[in-house]
VMD Tcl script that draws the C-alpha trace (Angstrom):
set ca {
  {93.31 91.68 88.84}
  {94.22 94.67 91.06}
  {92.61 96.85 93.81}
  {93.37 100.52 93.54}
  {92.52 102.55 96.24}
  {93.00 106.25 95.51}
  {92.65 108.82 98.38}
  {91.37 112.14 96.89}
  {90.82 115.41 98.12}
  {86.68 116.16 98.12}
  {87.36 118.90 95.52}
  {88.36 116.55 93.10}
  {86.35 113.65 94.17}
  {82.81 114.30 91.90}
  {85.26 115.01 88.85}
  {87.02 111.93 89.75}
  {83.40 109.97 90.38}
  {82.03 111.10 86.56}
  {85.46 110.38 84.56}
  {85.41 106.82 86.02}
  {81.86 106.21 85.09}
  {82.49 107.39 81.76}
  {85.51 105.32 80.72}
  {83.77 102.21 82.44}
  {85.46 101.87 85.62}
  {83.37 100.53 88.39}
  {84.41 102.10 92.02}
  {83.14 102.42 95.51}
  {83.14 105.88 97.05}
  {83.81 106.19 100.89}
  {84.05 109.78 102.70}
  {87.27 109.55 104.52}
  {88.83 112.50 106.46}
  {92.46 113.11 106.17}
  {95.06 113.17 109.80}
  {97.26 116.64 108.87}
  {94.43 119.19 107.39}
  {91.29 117.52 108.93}
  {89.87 118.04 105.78}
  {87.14 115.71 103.98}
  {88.37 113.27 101.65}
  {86.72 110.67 99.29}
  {88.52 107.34 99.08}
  {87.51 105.16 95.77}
  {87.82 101.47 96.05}
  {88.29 100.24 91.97}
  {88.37 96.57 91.18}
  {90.61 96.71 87.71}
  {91.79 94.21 85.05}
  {95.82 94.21 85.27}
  {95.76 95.17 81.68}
  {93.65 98.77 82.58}
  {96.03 99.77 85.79}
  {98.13 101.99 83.88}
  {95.13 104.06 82.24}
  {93.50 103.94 85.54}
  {96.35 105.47 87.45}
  {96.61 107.85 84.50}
  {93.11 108.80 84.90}
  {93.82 109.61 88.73}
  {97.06 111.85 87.84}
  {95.11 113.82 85.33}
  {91.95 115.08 87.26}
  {93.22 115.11 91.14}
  {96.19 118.11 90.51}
  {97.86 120.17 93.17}
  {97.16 123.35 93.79}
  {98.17 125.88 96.98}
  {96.01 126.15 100.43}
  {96.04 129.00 102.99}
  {95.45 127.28 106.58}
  {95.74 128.23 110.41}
  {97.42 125.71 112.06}
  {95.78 123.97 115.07}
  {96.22 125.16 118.42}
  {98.83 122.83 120.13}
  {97.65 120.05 122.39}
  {100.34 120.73 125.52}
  {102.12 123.29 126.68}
  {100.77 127.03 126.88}
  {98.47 128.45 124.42}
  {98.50 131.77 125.55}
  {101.06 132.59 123.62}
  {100.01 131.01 120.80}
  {99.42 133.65 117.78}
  {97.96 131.37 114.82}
  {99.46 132.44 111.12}
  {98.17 131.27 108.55}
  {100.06 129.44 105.88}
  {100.18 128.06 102.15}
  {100.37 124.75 102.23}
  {100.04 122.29 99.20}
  {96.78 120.46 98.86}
  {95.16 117.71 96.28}
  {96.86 115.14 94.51}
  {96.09 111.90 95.38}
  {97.61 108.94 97.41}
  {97.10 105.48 95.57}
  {98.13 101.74 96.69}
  {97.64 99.23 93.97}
  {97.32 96.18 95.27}
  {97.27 92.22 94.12}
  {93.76 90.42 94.27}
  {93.68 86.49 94.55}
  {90.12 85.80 93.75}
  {87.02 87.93 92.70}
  {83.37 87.32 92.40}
  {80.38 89.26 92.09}
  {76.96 87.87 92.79}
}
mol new
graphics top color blue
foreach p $ca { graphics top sphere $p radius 0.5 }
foreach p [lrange $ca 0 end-1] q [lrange $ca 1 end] { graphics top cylinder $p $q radius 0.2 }
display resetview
């Protein structure tokens, strides 16, 4: 048994949410917000059969695609900001980050 944890980007997440349900893969959702963008995220918590990793990860890789952002950076935390003129710029969002990771023992009560 495995624990995938799959970081998503909140555009992808309820797409994410309804193909699990669908091809029977029980999850926990937790709102999560990411450290570069400060942008929500959803992380999903999946307890999976070794056996269904592959079509899990699969799964993942086929709804949570990339796809270009226009941002303004943050103003920085030191130095003068007077000078600072704020441009905004494409930056590449989505995807998703996923650790698989060994379970010794599961129950469910």
């Amino acid at each position: 048994m495995k624990m995938v944890i799959a970081i998503v980007q909140d555009h992808d997440s309820q797409r994410l949410n309804d193909k699990l349900t669908k091809n029977d893969f029980r999850n926990t959702k937790l709102a999560s917000t990411g450290g570069f963008l400060r942008a929500g995220n959803t992380t999903f918590l999946c307890g999976v059969e070794d056996a269904r990793v592959d079509e899990l990860l699969k799964l993942i890789d086929d709804t949570c695609g990339n796809r270009e952002q226009t941002v303004a950076p943050v103003t920085p935390m030191g130095g003068n900001a007077d000078s600072y003129i704020p441009y905004p710029v494409e930056v590449e969002v989505g995807g998703a980050t996923v650790f698989v990771l060994p379970i010794e023992q599961f129950e469910r009560f």
